[in-house]
N, C-alpha and C positions, 0 to 999 in steps of 0.2 A: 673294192672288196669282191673277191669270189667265191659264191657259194652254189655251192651242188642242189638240187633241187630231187628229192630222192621218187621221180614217180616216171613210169612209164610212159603215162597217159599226156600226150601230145597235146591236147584239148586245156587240160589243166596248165601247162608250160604257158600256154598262148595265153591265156589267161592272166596269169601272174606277170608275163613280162609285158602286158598292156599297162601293169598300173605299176612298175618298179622302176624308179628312177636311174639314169646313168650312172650313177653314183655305184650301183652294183650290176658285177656282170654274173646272171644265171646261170649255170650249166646244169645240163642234161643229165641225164645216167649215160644218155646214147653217146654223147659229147666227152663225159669222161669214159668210153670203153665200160663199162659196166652194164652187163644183159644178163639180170637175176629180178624173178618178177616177186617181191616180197611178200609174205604171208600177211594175212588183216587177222590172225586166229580170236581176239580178244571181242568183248561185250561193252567195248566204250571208243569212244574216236578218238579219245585223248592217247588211251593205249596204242591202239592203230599207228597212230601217226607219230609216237614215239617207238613204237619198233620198227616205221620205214628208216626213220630218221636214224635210231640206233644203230641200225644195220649196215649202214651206207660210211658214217662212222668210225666205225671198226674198222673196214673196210680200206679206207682211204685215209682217218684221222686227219681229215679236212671238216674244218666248218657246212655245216648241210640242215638242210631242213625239208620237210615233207607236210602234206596233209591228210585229212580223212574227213571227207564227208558223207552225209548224212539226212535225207528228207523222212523228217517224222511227222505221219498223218495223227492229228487228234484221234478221231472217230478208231482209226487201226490199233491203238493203243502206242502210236509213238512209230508203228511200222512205217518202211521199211527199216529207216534208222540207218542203223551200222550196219546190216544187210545190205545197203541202197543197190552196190554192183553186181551183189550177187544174187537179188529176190528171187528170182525165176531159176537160178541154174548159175555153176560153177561157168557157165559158157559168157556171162556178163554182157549178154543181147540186152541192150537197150530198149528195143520195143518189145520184146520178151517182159521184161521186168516193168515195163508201162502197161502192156494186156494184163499181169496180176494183176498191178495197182486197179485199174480202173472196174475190173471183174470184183476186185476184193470193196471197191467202193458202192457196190452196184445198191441202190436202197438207202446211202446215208444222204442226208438230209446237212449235215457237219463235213464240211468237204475244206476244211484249215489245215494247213499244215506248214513247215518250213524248213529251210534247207539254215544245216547247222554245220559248219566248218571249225577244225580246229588246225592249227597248224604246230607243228615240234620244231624250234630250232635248236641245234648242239653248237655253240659259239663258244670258244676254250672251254672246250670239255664241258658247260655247263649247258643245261637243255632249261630253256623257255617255251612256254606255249600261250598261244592267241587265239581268242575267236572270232567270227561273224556268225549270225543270223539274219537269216531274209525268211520274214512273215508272208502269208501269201495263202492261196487257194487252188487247190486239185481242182480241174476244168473236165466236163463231161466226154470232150473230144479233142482229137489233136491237133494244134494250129502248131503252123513254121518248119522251117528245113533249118533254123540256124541251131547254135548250140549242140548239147550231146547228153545224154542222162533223161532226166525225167524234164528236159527243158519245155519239151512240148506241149505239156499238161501243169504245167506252173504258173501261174499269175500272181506276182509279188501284189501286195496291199497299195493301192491308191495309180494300178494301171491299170490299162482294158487287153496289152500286149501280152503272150506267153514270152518268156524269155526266150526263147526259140523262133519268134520274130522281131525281137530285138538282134541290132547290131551290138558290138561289143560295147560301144562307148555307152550305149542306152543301156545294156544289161549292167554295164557297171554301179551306174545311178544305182540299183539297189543291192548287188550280188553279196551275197555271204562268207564270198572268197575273196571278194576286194574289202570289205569290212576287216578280215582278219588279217589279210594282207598288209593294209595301211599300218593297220598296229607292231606289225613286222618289222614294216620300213622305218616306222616312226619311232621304234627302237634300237634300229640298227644305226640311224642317224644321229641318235644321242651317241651311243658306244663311238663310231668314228670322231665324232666332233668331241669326245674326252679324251681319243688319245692323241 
């Protein structure tokens, strides 16, 4: 089975094709000829990630799926959220959007938060969505070079590693994108094994 994968972000691809079985082959935007960077305009990730996936869709009227995630600090009231890419600036600097954070944390004593994924598939014409969460704690400074986003100030619940020095196979043990992911696969493999 081929499915489109409707995101720019090369980081995310790498990600999803660590934990997605032979059984399905991903393809890119870049891979299908398709270089349109989608708008996020909405107040929910489930929206988000239903209008990459809409979009891509139309487009093509091939089967596709997208996501949108999402790190919500308690203390911030849920911030960044659905913001997460673009805290800082329309420019989607990564350590940009980690100097907020940490500036915006400066005094909380409540430093929980977690990264919240939902994913949109359109499969004959019908759209499903999946989630993950990974629980965890905003860290004072930045440790690691791996990863990409808010990895480096991330400590999931029950490690001493930011995800950012975890390797991919260790980040997966908790990641929020392989949680939602699973559920992806684990329903795509019922559909083919029905027909």
């Amino acid at each position: 089975m081929k499915l489109i994968f409707a995101t720019n972000n090369q980081h995310k691809v790498d990600e999803i094709k660590s934990v997605v079985s032979d059984k399905f082959e991903i393809i890119t935007l870049k891979d299908a000829g398709i270089d349109i960077d989608i708008p996020e305009p909405h107040d929910t990730l489930q929206e988000n990630a239903s209008e990459k996936s809409g979009t891509i869709h139309r487009i093509t009227g091939l089967s596709c799926f997208s996501e949108d995630t999402g790190l919500e600090v308690d203390s911030l009231n849920g911030e960044p959220g659905v913001k997460s890419a673009r805290y800082a600036g329309e420019s989607k600097s990564f350590q940009n959007n980690i100097d907020k954070l940490l500036t915006k944390l400066m005094g909380h004593d409540n430093r929980s938060a977690r990264f919240r994924t939902v994913i949109s598939l359109i499969l004959d014409k019908r759209e499903y969505f999946f989630e993950g969460v990974c629980e965890g704690t905003i860290i004072e400074n930045q440790r690691g070079n791996g990863g990409f986003g808010y990895d480096p100030v991330f400590v999931p619940v029950g490690e001493s590693l930011t995800f950012a020095e975890m390797g991919m196979e260790q980040k997966n043990r908790f990641s929020h994108r392989k949680k939602a992911t699973d559920k992806l696969i684990a329903f795509l493999k019922q559909t083919v094994d029905k027909n």
